[in-house]
C-alpha positions in Angstrom: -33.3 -92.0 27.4 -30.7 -89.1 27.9 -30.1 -89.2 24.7 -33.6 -89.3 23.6 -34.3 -86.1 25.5 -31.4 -84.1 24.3 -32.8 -85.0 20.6 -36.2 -84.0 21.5 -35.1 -80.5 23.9 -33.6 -77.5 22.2 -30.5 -77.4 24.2 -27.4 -78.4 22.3 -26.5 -82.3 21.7 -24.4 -83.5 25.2 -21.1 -84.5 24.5 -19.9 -88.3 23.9 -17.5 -88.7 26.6 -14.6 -91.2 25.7 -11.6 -92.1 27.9 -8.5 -91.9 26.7 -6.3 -94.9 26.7 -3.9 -93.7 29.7 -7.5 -92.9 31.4 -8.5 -96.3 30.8 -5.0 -97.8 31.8 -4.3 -96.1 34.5 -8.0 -95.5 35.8 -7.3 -96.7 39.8 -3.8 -95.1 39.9 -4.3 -91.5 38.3 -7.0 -90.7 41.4 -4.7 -91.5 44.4 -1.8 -89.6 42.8 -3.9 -86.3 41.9 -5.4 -86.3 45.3 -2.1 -86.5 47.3 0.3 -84.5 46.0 3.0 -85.7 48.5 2.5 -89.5 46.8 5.0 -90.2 44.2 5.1 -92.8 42.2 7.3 -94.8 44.2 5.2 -95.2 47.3 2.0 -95.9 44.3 3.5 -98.1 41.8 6.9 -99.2 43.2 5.9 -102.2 45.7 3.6 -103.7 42.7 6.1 -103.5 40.1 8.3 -104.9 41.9 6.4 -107.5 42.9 5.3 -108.1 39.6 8.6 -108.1 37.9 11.2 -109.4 40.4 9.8 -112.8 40.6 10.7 -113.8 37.2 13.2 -111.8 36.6 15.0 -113.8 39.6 13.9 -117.2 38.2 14.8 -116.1 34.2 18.2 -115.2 35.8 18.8 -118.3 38.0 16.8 -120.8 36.4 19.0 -123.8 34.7 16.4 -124.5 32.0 15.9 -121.9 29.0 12.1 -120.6 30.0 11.7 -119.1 26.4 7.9 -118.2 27.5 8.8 -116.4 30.2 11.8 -114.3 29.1 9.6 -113.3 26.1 6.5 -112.1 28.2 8.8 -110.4 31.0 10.5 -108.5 28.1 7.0 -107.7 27.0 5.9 -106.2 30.3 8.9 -104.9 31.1 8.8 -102.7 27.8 4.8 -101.9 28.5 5.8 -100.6 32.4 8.7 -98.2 30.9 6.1 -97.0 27.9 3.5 -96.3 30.3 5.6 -95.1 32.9 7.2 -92.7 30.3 3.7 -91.5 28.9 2.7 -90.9 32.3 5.7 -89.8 33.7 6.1 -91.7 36.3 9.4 -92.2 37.7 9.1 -95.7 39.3 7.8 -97.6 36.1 10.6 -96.5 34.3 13.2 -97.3 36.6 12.2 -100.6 37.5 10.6 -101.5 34.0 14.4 -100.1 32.3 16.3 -102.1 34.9 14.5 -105.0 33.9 14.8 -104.7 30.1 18.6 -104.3 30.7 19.5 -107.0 32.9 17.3 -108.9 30.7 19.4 -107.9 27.4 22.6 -108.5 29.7 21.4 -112.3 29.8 20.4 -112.6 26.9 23.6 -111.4 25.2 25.5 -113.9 27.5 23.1 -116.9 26.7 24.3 -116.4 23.0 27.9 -115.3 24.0 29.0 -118.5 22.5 27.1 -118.7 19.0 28.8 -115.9 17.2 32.5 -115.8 16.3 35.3 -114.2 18.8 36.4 -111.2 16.2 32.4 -110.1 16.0 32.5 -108.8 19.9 35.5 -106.7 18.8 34.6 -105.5 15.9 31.2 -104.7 17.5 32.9 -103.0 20.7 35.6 -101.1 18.5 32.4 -99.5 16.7 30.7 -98.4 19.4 33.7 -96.9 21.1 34.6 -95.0 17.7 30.8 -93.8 18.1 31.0 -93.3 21.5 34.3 -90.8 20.9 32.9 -88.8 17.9 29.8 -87.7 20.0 31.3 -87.3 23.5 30.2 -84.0 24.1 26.8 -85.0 22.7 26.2 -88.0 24.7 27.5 -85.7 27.9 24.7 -82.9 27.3 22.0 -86.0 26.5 23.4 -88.3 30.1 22.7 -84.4 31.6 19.0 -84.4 30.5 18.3 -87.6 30.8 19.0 -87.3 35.0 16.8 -84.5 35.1 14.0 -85.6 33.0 14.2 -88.8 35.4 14.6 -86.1 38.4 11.4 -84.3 37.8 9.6 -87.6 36.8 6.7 -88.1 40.1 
């Protein structure tokens, strides 16, 4: 019917009005963080991630049996939190989320610690310290603007 009368009336067509997808995502977060500005994301977002995550993050870490399932879909919404968290930036999701994915990796890389030959772990940590040395100074300015994008994250 609106739309009818705005076809009919001389006034100019309204507007569609679409919502982006971090509207959409985010849609009962965004409110409570625009109207307190004191809220961060910690107090928001932290308690649920955590909640979310820790569970089976604990039981991929401590569990005897593989749990291929669940190590893939934790990796998956680990990797979701940090790219939402970082689009929105929002300092919780990406901490959390990014201390996931890595302690994930970590076991990961262990479970497999025995499939590859001895002399690829060197030849693999050799290389990255070579790396590592030619772009010290790089790495040093990029560490420095990594802890203040993460400081001014909310």
């Amino acid at each position: 019917a609106r739309w009818a009368r705005a076809v009919a009336s001389t006034e100019p067509r309204p507007r569609e009005r679409r919502a982006s997808w971090n509207d959409q995502a985010n849609g009962k977060i965004d409110p409570y963080l625009r109207a307190r500005p004191g809220l961060t994301s910690w107090l928001a977002l932290g308690p649920g991630l955590a909640a979310g995550l820790l569970p089976s993050l604990v039981s991929v870490l401590v569990a005897p049996d593989p749990q291929p399932w669940r190590r893939l879909l934790l990796g998956g919404a680990a990797l979701g939190v940090v790219l939402v968290g970082a689009v929105r930036r929002w300092q919780a999701p990406v901490v959390l989320g990014g201390g996931a994915l890595v302690l994930l990796a970590v076991h990961e890389l262990v479970r497999g610690w025995d499939l590859l030959p001895r002399w690829i772990y060197l030849a693999v940590g050799g290389l990255a310290l070579i790396t590592l040395a030619a772009t010290y100074e790089r790495r040093r300015r990029d560490v420095a603007r990594l802890r203040a994008a993460v400081g001014r994250m909310g």
